[in-house]
C-alpha positions as CSV (number, residue, x, y, z in Angstrom):
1,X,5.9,-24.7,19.5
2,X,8.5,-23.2,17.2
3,X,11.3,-20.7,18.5
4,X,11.6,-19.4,14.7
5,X,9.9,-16.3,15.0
6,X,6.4,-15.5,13.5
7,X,6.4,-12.8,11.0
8,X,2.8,-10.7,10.5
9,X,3.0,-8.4,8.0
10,X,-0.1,-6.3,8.1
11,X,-0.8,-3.4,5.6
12,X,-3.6,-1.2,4.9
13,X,-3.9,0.3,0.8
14,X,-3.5,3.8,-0.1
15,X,-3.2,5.0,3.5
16,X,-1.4,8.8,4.2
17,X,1.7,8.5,6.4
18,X,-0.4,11.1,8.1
19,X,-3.7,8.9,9.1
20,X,-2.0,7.4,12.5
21,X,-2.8,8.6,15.8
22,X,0.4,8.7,16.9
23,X,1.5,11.6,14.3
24,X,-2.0,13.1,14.0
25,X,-4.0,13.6,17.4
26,X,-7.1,14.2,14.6
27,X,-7.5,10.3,14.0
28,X,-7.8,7.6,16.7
29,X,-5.8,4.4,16.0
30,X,-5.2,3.3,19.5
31,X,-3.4,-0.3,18.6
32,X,-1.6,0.8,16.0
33,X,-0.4,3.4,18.8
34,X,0.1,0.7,20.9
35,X,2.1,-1.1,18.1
36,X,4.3,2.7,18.1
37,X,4.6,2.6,21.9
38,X,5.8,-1.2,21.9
39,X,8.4,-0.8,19.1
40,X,9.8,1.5,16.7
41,X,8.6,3.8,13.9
42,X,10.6,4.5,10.8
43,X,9.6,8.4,9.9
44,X,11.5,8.2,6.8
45,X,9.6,5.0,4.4
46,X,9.1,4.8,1.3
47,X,7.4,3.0,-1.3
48,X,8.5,1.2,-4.6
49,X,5.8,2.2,-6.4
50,X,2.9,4.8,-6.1
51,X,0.6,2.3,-7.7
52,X,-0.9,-1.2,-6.2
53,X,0.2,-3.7,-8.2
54,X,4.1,-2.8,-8.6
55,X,4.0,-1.9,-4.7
56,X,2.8,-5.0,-4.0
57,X,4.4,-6.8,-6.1
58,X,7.8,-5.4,-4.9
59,X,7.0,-6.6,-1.0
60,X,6.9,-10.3,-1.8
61,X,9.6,-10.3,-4.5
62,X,12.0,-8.1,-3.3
63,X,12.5,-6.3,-6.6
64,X,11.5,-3.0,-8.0
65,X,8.5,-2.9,-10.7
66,X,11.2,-2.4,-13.5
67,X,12.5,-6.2,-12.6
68,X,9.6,-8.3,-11.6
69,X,7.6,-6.8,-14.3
70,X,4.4,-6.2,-12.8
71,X,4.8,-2.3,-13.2
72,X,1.8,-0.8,-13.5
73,X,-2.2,-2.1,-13.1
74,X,-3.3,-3.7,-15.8
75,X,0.2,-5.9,-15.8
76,X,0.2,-9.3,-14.1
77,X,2.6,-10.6,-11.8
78,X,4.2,-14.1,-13.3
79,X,3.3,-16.7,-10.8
80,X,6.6,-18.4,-11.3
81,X,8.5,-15.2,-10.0
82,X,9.9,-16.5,-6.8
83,X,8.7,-14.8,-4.0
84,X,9.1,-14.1,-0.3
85,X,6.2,-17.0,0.6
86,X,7.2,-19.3,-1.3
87,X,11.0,-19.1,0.0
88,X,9.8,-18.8,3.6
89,X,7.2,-22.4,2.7
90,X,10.4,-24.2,1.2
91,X,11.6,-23.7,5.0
92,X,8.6,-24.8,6.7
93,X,6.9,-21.6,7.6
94,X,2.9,-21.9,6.7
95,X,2.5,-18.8,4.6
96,X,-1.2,-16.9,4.5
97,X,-2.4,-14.1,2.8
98,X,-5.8,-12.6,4.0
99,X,-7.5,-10.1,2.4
100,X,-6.5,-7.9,-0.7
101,X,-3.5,-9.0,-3.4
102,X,-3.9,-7.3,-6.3
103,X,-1.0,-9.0,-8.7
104,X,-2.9,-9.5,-11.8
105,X,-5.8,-7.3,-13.9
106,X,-9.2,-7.0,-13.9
107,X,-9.0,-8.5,-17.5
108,X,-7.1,-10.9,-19.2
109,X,-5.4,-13.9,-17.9
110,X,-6.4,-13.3,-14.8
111,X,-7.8,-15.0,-11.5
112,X,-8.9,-11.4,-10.5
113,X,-11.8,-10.1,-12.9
114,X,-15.0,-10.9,-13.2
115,X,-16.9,-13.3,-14.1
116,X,-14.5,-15.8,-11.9
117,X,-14.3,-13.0,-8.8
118,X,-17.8,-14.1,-8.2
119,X,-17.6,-17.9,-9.5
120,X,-18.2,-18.8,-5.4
121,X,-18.0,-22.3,-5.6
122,X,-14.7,-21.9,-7.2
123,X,-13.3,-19.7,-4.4
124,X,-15.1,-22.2,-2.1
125,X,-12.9,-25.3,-3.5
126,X,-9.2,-22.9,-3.9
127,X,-7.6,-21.9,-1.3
128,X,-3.9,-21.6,-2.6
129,X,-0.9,-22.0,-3.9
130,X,-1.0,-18.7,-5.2
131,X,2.4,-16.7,-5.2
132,X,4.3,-18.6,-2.5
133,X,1.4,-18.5,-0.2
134,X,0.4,-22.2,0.8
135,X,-3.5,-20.7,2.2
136,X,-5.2,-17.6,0.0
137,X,-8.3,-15.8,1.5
138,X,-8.8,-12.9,-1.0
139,X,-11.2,-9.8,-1.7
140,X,-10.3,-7.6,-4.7
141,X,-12.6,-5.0,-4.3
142,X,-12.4,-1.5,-2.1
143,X,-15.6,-0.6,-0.4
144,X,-18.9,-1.2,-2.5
145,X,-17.5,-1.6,-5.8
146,X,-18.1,-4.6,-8.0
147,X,-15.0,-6.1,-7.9
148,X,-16.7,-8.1,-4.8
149,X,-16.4,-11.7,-4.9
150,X,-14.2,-14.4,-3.6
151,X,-13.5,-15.6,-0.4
152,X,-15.1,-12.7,1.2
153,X,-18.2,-13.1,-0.4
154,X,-18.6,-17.2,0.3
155,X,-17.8,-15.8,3.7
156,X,-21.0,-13.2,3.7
157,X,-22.9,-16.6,2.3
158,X,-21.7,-18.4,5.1
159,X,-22.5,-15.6,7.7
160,X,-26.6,-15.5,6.2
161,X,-26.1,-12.8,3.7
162,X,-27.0,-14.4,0.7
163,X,-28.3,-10.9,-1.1
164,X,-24.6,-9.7,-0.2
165,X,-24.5,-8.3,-4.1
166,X,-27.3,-6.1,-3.5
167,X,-24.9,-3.9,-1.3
168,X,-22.3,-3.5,-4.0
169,X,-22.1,-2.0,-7.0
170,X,-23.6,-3.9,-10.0
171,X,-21.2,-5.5,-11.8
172,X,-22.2,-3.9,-15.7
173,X,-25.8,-5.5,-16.9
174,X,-26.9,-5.9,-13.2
175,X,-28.9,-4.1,-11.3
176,X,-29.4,-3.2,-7.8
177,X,-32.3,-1.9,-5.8
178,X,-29.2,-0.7,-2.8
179,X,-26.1,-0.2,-5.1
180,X,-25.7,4.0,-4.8
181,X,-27.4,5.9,-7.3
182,X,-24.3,7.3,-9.3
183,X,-23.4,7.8,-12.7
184,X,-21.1,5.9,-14.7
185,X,-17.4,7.9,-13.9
186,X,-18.7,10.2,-11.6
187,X,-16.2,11.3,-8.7
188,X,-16.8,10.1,-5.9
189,X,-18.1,13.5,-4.1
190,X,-21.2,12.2,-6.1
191,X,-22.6,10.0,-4.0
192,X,-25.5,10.3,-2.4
193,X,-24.3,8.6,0.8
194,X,-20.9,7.9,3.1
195,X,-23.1,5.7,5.1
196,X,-23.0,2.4,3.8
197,X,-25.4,0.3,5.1
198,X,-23.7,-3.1,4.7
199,X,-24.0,-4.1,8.5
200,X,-20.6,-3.8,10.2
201,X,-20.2,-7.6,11.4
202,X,-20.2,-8.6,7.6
203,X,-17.7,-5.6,6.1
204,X,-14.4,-6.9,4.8
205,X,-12.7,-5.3,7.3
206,X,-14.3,-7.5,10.0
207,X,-14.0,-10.7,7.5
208,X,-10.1,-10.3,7.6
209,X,-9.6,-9.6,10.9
210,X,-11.8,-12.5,12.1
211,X,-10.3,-14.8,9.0
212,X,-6.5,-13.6,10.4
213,X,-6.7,-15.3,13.4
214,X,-8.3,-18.3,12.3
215,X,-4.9,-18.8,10.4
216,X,-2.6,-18.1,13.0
217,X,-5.2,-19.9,15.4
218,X,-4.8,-23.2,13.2
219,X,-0.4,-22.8,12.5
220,X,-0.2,-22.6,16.4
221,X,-2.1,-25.6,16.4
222,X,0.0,-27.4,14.0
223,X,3.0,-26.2,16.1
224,X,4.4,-24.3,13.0
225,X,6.1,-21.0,12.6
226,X,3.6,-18.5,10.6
227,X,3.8,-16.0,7.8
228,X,1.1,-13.9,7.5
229,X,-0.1,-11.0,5.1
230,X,-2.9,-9.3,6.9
231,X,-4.1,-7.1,3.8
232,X,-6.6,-4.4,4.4
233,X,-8.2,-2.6,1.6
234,X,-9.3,0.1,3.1
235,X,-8.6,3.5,3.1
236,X,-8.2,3.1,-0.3
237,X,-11.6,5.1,-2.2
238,X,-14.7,4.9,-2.9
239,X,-15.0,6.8,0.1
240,X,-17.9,4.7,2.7
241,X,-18.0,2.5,5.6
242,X,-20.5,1.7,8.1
243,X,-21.4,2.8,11.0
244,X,-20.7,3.6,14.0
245,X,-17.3,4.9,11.9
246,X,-19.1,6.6,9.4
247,X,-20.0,9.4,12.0
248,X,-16.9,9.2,14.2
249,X,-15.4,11.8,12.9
250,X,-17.1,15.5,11.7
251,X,-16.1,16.7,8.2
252,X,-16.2,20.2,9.8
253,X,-12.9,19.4,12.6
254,X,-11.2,18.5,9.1
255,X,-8.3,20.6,7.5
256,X,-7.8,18.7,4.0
257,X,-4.5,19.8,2.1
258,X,-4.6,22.4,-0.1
259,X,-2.7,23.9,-3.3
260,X,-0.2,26.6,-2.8
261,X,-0.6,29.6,-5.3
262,X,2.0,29.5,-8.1
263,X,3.4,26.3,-6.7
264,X,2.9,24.8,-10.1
265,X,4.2,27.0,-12.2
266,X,7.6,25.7,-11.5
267,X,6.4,22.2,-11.8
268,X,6.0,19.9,-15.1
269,X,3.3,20.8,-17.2
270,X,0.8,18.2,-16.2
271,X,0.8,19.0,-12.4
272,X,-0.9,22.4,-13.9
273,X,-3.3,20.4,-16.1
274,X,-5.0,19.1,-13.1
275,X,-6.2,22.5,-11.7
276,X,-8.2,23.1,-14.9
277,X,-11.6,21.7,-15.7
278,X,-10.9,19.3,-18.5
279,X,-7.2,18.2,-19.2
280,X,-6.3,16.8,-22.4
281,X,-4.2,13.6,-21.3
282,X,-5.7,11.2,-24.0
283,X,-2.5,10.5,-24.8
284,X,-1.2,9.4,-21.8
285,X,-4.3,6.5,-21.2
286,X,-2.8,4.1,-24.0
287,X,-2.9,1.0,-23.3
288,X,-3.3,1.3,-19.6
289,X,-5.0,3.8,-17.5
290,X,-2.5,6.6,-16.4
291,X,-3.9,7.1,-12.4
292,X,-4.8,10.7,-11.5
293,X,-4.4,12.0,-15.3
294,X,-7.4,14.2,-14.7
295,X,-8.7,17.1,-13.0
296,X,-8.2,17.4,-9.6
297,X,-10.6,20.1,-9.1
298,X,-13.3,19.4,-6.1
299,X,-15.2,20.8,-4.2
300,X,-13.9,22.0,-0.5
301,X,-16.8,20.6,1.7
302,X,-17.2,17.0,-0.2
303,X,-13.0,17.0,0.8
304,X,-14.1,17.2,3.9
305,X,-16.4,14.5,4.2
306,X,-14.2,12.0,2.3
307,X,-11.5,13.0,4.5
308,X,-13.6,12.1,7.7
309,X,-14.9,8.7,6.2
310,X,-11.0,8.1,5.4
311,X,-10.5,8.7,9.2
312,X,-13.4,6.3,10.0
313,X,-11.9,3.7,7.7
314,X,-8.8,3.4,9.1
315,X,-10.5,3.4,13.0
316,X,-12.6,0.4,12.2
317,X,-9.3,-1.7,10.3
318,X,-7.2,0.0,13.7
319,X,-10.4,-2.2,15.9
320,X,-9.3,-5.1,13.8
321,X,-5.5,-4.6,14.3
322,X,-6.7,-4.6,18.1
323,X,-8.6,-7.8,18.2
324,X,-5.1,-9.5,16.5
325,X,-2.7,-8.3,19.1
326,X,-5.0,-9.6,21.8
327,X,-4.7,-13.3,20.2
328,X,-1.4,-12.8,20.2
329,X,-1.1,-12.2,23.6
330,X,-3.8,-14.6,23.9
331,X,-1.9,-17.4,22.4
332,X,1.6,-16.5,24.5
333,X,3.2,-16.2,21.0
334,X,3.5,-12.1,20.8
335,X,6.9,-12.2,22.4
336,X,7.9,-14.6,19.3
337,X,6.2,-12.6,16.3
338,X,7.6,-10.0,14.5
339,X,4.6,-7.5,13.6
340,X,5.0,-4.5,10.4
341,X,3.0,-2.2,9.6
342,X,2.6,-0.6,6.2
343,X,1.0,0.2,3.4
344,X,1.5,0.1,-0.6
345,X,1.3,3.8,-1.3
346,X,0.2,7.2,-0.1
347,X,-2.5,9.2,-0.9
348,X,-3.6,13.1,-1.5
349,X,-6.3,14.6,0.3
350,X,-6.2,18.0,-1.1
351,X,-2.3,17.8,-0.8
352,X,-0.5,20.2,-3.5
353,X,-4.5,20.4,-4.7
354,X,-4.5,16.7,-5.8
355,X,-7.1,14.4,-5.0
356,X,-6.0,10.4,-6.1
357,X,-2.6,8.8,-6.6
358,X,-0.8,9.6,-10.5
359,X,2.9,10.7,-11.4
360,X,2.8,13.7,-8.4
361,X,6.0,12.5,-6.6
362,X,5.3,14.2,-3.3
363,X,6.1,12.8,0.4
364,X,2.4,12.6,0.3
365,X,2.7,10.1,-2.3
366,X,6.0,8.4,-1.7
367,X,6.1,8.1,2.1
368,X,4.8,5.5,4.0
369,X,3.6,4.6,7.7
370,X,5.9,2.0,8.7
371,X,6.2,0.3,12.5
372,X,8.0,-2.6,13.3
373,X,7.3,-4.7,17.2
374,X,9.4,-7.7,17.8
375,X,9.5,-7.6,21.5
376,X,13.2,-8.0,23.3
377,X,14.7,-7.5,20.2
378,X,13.5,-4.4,18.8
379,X,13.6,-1.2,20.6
380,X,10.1,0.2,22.3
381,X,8.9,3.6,22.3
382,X,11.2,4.8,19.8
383,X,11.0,6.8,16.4
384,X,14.0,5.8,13.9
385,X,14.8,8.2,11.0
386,X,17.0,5.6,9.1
387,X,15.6,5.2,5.3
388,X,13.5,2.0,4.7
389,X,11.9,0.9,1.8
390,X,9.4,-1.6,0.9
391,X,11.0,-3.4,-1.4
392,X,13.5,-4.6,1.8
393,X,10.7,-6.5,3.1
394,X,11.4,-9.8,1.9
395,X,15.0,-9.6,2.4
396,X,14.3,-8.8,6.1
397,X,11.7,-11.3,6.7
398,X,13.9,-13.9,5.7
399,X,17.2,-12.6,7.6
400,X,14.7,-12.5,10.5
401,X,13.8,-16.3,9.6
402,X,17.2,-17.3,10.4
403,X,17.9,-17.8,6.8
404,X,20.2,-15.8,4.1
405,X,19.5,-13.2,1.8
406,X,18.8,-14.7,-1.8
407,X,22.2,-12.8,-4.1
408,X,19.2,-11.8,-6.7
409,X,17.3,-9.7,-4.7
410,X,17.4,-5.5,-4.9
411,X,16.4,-4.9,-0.9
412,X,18.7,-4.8,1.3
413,X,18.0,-7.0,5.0
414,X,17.2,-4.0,7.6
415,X,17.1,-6.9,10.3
416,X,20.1,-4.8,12.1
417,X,18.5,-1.5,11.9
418,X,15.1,-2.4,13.5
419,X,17.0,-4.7,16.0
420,X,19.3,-1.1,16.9
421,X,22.5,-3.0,15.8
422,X,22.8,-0.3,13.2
423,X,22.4,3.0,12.6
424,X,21.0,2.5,8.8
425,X,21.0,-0.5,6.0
426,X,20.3,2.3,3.1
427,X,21.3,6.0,2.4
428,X,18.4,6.4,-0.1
429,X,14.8,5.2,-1.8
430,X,13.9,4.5,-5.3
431,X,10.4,5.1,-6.3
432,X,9.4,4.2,-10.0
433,X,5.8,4.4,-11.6
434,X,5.1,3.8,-14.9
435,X,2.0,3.4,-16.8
436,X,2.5,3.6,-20.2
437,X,5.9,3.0,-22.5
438,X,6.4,6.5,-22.3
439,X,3.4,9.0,-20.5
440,X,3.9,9.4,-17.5
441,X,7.4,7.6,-16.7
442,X,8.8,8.7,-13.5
443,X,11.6,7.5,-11.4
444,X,12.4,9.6,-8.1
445,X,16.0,8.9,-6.1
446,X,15.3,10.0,-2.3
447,X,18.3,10.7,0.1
448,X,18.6,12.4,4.1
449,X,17.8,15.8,2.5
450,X,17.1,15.8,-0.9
451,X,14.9,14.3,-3.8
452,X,15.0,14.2,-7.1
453,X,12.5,13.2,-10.2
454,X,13.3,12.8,-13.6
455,X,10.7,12.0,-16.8
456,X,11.2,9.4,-19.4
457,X,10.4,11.8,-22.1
458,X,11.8,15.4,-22.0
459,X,13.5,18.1,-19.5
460,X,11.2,18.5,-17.4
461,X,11.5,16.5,-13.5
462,X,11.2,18.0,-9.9
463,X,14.3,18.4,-7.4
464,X,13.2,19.3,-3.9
465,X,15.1,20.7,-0.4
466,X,12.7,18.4,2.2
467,X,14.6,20.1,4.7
468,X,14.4,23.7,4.2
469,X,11.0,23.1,1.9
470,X,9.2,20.1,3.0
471,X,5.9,21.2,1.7
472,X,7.7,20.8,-1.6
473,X,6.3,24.2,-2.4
474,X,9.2,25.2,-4.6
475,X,10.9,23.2,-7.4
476,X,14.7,23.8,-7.8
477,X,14.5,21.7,-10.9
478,X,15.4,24.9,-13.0
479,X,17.0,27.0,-10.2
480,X,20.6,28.3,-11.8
481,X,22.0,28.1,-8.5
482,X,20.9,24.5,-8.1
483,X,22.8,23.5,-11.3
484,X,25.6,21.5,-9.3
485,X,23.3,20.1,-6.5
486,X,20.6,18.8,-9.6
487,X,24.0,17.3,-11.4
488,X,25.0,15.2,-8.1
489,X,22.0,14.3,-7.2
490,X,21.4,13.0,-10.8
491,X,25.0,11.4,-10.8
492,X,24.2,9.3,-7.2
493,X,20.5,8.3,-8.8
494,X,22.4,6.8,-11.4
495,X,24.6,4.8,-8.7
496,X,22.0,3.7,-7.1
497,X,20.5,2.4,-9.5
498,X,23.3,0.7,-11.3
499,X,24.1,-0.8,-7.6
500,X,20.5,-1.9,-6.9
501,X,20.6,-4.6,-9.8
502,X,19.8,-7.6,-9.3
503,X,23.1,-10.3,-9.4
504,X,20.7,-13.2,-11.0
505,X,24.1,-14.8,-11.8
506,X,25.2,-15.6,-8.2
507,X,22.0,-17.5,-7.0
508,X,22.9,-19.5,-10.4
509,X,26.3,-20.2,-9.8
510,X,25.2,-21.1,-6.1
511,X,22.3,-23.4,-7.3
């Protein structure tokens, strides 16, 4: 067996920094507790982007979306961009990814839209390479939409349930006698039904839990060191899962978020636009969708029930999480594997009155679960305030490998902080998101205290106290009194980001 430690990165999509038992007695994650109680969690995480792909994109290259080019959905990911798998495979790691990956569209050159999603025998015969990762075991969609295909649906085949489409949503020109009656576009409050009746034991959830170990089941085997991307889809809408989760949890013990009277009013214009009943953002939709550019406006009690399906979500993937530590321990190799836990991005749940993700650079948004357990070497029990960021994944991972950071990459290795060597790697996050060339084009700069966002294409942007206002209730952006904390704060985001450039030339002149 190898001494080079195993690395499991395991994430879950769109998941509130919020929706973890250990912060929230409302929700029941008892192994991601246990993952709290055996090592550290960093309270102060953020993301790279506030969008899948560019999120994603930024954990396995290392790079913000304005560098690896993948920055927004809709773009694609070049599959020559080195990555964090394949650098970990070139030292003779077996690299896995399991579950959702999300680098390319759902049109175009793509390996990720339909028709191929559901071309099984395809999926049946490729297994990988696919972006450093030697074995691929993918599912693009998120609950019962028609996105479903791929591994996870040769899988269902496999496991007897050859009608599996009948429980998703037709892709268009199908039909379905079980998909949910529901109008094209209609918000998700308009479904009939939070109960999906896809039996448990053949939910995706289940599939990548049960797919997980048969991957680090077969590296042990093989006597090699793993590197495994666990990726959960879930909590990430349309709002259903089966049961017994779908009725864990009663929509009337939930308290959604909620809008602050006049909070807006000191807030760029389009954070208004979303409290009326039809916005005008046409504009902003060209050529790519720009997420959340709607209205926000729903109604209290369907809040309520999404919020207690998102609860039940993340209980079933936490029962998964579960049956993975136990193989670990299983196995005798949990002493040797370095476990995080993350996700790509936030999410609202009546926060600030918002309902999905979009350029609404709140905490909500921005901040991140994030737990680390290597046991022996990083601390137990404790909660670590130093800043972390997604896009130091891969350097850490491969610092962790016993290997050196790559000269080209704009993370920085937090190997010392989670290891309590060091008191902090970082002094502040970057957080782009970008849909269009200029609507909406939003870069935030993050530090102990305060934040700061600034638009591509005018005056407006938000600055924010997060310790004397960390509802982010009141926007100093136009404050008089602020004037010389807004032009600092503006002067170290523009450090920052001039420091955080990539130096390709190095890795050159070392090649």
């Amino acid at each position: 067996m190898s001494t080079r430690p195993n690395i499991l990165l395991i994430t879950t999509d769109q998941q509130h920094f919020s929706a973890l038992g250990a912060v929230n007695p409302k929700i029941k994650t008892p192994n991601l507790d246990r993952l709290c109680a055996e090592g550290t969690r960093f309270d102060r995480a953020y993301c790279c982007s506030p969008v899948c792909t560019p999120s994603r994109a930024s954990i396995i290259t290392g790079l913000y979306p304005s560098q690896h080019g993948a920055w927004t959905i809709g773009c694609r990911l070049d599959e020559d961009t080195p990555t964090l798998g394949s650098a970990l495979a070139a030292e003779g790691y077996a690299t896995g990814l399991i579950g959702k990956a999300h680098f390319q569209p759902l049109a175009g050159d793509s390996l990720e839209k339909q028709p191929i999603l559901r071309d099984i025998d395809f999926w049946r015969d490729f297994s990988g390479p696919f972006y450093g990762f030697d074995h691929i075991e993918l599912c693009r969609n998120h609950a019962d939409e028609s996105h479903v295909g791929q591994h996870y649906a040769a899988w269902m085949e496999d496991n007897g349930l050859m009608d599996w489409k009948e429980y998703f949503q037709p892709v268009p020109g199908e039909s379905s006698s079980k998909a949910p009656a529901m109008a094209p576009n209609a918000p998700y409050w308009a479904r009939q039904d939070r109960h999906w009746k896809l039996p448990e034991e053949m939910h995706y959830t289940t599939w990548i839990g049960e797919r997980s170990q048969a991957f680090i089941d077969s590296s042990v085997a093989r006597g090699e060191p793993f590197f495994l991307w666990t990726s959960f889809p879930d909590p990430h809408p349309p709002y259903t899962v089966p049961e017994p989760w779908a009725s864990m949890y009663d929509p009337a013990d939930m308290v959604p978020g909620h809008l602050t009277p006049g909070e807006h009013d000191r807030n760029p214009p389009h954070f208004a636009m979303t409290q009326t009943e039809a916005p005008d953002f046409a504009d902003w939709h060209k050529p790519f969708e720009a997420h959340g550019c709607a209205s926000h406006l729903y109604p209290e009690e369907a809040l309520k029930q999404d919020m207690a399906t998102y609860y039940g979500m993340m209980s079933f993937l936490d029962h998964e999480v579960g049956r993975i530590l136990d193989q670990l321990d299983a196995l005798g190799i949990a002493d040797n594997t370095l476990i995080v836990f993350t996700t790509d991005h936030g999410h609202f749940l009546g926060h600030h009155g918002l309902v999905a993700k979009g350029p609404f650079h709140y905490e909500d948004m921005l901040k991140v679960p994030f737990i680390v357990r290597w046991p022996g070497e990083v601390p137990a029990g404790k909660v670590n305030h130093a800043m972390q960021s997604l896009v130091d994944l891969a350097p850490t991972f491969v610092t962790a490998a016993g290997f050196p950071k790559p000269n080209d990459l704009q993370g920085v290795s937090q190997l010392d902080v989670w290891t309590g060597r060091a008191e902090s790697a970082r002094d502040f996050a970057i957080c782009e998101n970008r849909h269009n060339p200029v609507h909406p084009h939003v870069t935030s700069y993050i530090e102990a205290r305060y934040k700061i966002s600034v638009y591509r294409d005018g005056v407006h942007g938000e600055l924010f106290d997060l310790k004397a206002d960390p509802d982010e209730v009141c926007n100093l952006w136009n404050d008089p009194a602020r004037s010389n904390l807004k032009r600092d704060m503006l002067h170290n985001m523009v450090q920052a980001i001039l420091q955080s450039e990539p130096m390709k030339t190095e890795r050159v002149a070392q090649a």
